[in-house]
Each structure stands twice: as structure tokens, then as C-alpha cells.
SERO-4910 file (N, C-alpha, C, O; in steps of 0.05 Angstrom, whole numbers):
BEGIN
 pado doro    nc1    nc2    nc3   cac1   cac2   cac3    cc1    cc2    cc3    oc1    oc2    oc3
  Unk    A    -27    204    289      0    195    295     19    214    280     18    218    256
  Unk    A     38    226    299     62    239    286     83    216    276     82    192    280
  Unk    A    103    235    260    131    222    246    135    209    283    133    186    290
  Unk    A    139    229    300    161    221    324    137    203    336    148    196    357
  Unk    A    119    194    335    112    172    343    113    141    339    111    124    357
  Unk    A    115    137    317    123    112    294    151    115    295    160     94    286
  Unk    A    174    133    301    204    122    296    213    121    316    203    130    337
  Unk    A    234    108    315    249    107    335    276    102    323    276     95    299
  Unk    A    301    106    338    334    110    329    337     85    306    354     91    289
  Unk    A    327     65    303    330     36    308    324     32    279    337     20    262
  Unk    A    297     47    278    281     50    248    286     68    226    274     74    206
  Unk    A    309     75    235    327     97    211    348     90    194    363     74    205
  Unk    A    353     94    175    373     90    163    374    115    152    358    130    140
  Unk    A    396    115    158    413    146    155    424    142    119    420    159    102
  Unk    A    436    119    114    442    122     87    443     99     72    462     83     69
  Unk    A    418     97     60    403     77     44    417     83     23    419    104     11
  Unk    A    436     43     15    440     34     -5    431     29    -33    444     24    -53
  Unk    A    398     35    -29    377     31    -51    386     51    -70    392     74    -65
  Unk    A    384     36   -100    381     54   -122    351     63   -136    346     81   -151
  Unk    A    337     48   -126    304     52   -130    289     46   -117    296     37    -96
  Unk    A    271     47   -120    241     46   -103    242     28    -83    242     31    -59
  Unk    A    241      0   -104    239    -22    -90    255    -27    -83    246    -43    -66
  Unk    A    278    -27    -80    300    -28    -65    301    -11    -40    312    -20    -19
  Unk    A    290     13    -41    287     29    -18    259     21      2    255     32     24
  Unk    A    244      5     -7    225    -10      2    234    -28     21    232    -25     45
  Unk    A    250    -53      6    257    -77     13    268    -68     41    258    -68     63
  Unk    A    301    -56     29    319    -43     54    308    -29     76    322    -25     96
  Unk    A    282    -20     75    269     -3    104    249    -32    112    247    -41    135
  Unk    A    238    -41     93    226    -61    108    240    -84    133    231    -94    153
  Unk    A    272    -85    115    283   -107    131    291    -91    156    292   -101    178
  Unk    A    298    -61    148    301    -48    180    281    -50    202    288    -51    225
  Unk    A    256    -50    195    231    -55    212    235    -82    216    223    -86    237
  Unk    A    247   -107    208    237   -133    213    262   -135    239    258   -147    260
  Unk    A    289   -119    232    321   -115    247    303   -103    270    301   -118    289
  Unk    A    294    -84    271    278    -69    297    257    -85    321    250    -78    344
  Unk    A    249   -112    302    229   -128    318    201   -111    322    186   -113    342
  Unk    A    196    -89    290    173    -80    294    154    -99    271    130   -101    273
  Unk    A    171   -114    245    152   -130    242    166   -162    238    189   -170    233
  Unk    A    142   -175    244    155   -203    253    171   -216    226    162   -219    203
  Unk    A    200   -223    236    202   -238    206    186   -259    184    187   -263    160
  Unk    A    174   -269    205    148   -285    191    132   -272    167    128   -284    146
  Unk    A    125   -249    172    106   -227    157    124   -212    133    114   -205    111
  Unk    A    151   -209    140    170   -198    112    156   -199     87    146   -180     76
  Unk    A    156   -226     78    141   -233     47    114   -209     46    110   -190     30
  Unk    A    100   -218     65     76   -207     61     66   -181     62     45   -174     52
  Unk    A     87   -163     79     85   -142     85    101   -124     55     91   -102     48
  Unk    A    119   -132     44    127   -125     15    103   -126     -4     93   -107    -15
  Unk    A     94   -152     -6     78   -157    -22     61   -130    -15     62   -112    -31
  Unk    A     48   -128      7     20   -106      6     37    -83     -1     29    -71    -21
  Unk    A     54    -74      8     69    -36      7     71    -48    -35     57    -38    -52
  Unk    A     92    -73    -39     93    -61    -66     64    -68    -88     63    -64   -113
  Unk    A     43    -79    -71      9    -79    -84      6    -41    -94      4    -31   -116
  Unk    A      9    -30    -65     -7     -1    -63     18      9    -79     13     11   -103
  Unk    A     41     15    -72     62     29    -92     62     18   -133     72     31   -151
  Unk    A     52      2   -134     41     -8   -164     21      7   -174     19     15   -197
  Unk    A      8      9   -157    -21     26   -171    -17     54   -167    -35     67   -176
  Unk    A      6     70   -155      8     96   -159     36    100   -143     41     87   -123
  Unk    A     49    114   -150     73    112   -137     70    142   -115     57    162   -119
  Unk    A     85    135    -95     79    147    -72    106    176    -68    110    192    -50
  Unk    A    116    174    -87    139    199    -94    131    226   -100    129    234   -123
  Unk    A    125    240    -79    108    261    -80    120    287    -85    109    309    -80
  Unk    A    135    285    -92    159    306   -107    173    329    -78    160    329    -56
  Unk    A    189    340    -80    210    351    -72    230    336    -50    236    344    -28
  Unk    A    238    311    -66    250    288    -66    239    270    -37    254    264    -18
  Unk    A    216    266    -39    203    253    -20    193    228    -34    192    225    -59
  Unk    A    185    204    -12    175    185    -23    165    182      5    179    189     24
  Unk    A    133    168      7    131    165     31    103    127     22     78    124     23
  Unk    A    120    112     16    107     87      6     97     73     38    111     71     58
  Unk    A     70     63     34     49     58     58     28     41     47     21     39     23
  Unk    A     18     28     71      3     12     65    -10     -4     86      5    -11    103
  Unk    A    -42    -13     89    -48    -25    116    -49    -58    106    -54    -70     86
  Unk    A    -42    -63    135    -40    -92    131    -59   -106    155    -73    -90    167
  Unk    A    -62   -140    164    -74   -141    190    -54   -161    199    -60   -183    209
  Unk    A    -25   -151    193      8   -165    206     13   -150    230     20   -165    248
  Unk    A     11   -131    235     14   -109    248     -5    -92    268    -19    -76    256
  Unk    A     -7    -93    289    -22    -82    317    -26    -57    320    -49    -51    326
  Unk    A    -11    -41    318     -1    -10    315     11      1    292     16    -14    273
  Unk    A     17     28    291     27     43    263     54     31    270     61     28    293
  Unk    A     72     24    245    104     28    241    115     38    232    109     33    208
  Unk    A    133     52    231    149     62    202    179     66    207    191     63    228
  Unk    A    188     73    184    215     71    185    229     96    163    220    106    143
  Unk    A    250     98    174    253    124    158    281    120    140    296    102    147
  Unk    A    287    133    118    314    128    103    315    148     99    298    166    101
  Unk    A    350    149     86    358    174     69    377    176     52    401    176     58
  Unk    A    369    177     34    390    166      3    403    199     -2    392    218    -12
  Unk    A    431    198      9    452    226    -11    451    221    -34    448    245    -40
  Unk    A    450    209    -56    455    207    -79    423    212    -93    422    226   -114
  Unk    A    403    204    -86    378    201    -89    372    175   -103    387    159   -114
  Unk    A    345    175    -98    334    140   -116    312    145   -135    292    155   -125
  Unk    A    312    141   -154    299    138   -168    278    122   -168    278     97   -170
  Unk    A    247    147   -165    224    130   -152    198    136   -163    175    135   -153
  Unk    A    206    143   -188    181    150   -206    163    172   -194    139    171   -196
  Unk    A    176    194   -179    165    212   -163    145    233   -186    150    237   -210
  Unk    A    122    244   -172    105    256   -195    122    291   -206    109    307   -219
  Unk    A    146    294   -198    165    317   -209    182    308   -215    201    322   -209
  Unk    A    193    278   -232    212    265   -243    232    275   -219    238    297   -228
  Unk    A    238    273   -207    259    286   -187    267    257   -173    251    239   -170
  Unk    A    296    256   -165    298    235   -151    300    235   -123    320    245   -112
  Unk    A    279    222   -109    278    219    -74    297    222    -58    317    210    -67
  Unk    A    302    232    -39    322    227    -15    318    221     -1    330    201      7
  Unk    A    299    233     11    278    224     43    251    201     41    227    204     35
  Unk    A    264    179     49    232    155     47    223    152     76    239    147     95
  Unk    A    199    154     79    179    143    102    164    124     86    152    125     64
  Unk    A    169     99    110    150     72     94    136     74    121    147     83    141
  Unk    A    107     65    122     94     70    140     72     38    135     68     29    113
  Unk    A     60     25    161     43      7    159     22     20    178     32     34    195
  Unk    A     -3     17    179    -16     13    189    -45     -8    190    -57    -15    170
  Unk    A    -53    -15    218    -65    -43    216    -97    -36    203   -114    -18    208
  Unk    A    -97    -54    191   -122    -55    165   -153    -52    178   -157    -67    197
  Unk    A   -174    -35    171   -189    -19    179   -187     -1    204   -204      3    221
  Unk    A   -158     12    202   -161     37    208   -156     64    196   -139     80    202
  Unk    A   -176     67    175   -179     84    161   -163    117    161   -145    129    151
  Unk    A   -183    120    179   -171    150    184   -145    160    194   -134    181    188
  Unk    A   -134    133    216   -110    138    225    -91    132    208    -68    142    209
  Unk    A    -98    117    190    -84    119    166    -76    148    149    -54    157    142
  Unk    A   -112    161    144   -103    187    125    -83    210    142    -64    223    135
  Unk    A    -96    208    166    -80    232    188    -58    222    187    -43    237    174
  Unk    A    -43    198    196    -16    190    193      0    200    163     24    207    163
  Unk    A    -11    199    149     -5    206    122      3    243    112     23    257    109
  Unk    A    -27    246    111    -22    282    120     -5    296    138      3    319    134
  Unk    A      3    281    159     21    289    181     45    291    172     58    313    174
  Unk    A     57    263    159     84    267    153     91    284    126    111    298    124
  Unk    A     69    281    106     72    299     85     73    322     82     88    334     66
  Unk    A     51    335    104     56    365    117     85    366    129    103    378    116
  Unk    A     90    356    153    123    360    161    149    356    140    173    361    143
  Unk    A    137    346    121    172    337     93    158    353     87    159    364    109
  Unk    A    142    370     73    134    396     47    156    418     62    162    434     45
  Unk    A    168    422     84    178    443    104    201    448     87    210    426     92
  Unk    A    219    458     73    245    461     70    268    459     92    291    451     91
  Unk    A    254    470    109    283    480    133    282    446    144    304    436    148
  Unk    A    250    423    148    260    406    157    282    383    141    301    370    150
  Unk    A    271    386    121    285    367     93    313    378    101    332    362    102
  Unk    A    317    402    105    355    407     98    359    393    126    373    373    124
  Unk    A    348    399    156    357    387    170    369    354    177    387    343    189
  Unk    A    349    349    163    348    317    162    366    304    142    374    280    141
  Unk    A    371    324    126    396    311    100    416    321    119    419    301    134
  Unk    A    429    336    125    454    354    147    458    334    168    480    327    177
  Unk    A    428    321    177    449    313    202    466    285    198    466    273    176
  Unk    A    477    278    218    511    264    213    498    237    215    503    220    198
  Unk    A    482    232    233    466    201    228    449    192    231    429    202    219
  Unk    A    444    166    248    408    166    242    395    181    270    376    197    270
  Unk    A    410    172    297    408    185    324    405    220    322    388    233    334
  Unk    A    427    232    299    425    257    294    390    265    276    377    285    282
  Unk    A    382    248    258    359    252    242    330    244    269    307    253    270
  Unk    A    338    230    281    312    223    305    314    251    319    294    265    323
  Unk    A    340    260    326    331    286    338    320    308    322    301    320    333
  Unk    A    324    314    306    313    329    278    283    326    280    268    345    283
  Unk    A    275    301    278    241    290    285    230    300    298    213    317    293
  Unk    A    242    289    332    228    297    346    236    328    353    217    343    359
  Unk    A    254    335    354    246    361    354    218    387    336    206    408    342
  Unk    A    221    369    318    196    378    300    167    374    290    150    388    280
  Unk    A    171    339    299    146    329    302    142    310    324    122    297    329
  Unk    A    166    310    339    148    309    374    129    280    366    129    265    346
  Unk    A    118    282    388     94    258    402     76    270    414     76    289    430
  Unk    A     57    256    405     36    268    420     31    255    445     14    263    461
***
């Protein structure tokens, strides 16, 4: 699974209010629940598991990325949601650096691999420089979906 497969216009937030982690957690989660990709029923639970796996290692992979994930069995298909903090958030990233770009990502519980490939995929496409500036530059979230898919497409 690519980035442009899991987003959609809907699942962006162009400019996340979050000053930290979990705040940048919470706020993309409630955008997935606003999107009707996860049921409001599941909210509690779906926090609970992302901030389980973000506790035991934080997912701030330095050059202001954060990409916090986690499988659950709430969820049918991959979801994710994308943010982007101008100011940055402070996310215990492993280059003390503070995040701009978060991908929260679910996928449904024993699917292993589509998990790691989903993972590698987006981390390979944010390591890019030219994509990171695009995606901070553009004007909103419709502008950052095109940025995506122009770059990471669907398969």
C-alpha cells in the first residue's frame, strides 16, 4: 500500500493544532473518525492501541517526520491520515528535532507484512527532500493530496 492509497482530501489536515505527539495523535485520529474511516465507536480503542505502540518507542524518525501506527482488528483495510504542523510538535523524534509531517496509519491485525511494506513505503517517500518541501509549500490539504498523489500515486 502507497501514501496515495490510504489518503484521501478528507484525511488531511493541512494545519495541525497539536503541540505534541499525543495531541497530534488524538487530532488525526478524530480526523479519521470526521472521515467515517474509523467508527466512532472504536475512537477510545483505536488511541489506546497507536498510543500502546507509540509508548514503547516513539515513531519520530527524524527529519521532522513522525509516522505513529499500529494494527488493530477495528478496522477492515489500511487507514491513515495525514497532518502538518508549521510550527512543529514536539515528538520525541530520534534527532531531537521537532516533527512537521505526521502519517498515522492503522492496519487490520495479522496483516503483517502489509503492515511492514505500508510502513517502508511512506518512510521511503518522506526521507525525499524535494517531497517534504512540497508538502509543507502547498496552500492546503486538497493542495498536499495532490503533492501525494502525484508522487506516490496508487497502485
Amino acid at each position: 500500500m502507497t501514501l496515495g492509497d490510504i489518503l484521501t482530501p478528507d484525511s488531511i489536515v493541512s494545519d495541525l493544532k497539536a503541540r505534541d505527539r499525543w495531541e497530534a495523535i488524538e487530532e488525526l485520529i478524530d480526523c479519521l473518525v470526521a472521515a467515517g474511516r474509523i467508527a466512532p465507536q472504536h475512537r477510545d480503542a483505536v488511541t489506546t492501541v497507536i498510543r500502546r505502540r507509540e509508548t514503547s518507542m516513539s515513531t519520530g524518525i527524524g527529519y521532522g517526520i513522525g509516522i505513529p501506527h499500529a494494527s488493530t482488528n477495528l478496522i477492515q483495510s489500511v487507514v491513515g491520515a495525514f497532518g502538518r504542523s508549521r510550527g512543529g510538535i514536539a515528538f520525541e523524534a530520534l534527532d531531537g528535532q521537532p516533527v512537521k509531517l505526521v502519517v498515522l496509519f492503522l492496519v487490520p491485525q495479522g496483516e503483517f507484512q502489509k503492515h511492514l511494506h505500508t510502513l517502508a513505503d511512506i518512510a521511503k517517500l518522506l526521507h525525499r527532500p524535494e517531497f517534504r518541501q512540497a508538502l509543507e509549500e502547498a496552500p492546503d490539504a486538497e493542495g498536499m493530496f495532490r503533492v501525494i498523489q502525484a508522487n506516490a500515486g496508487s497502485r
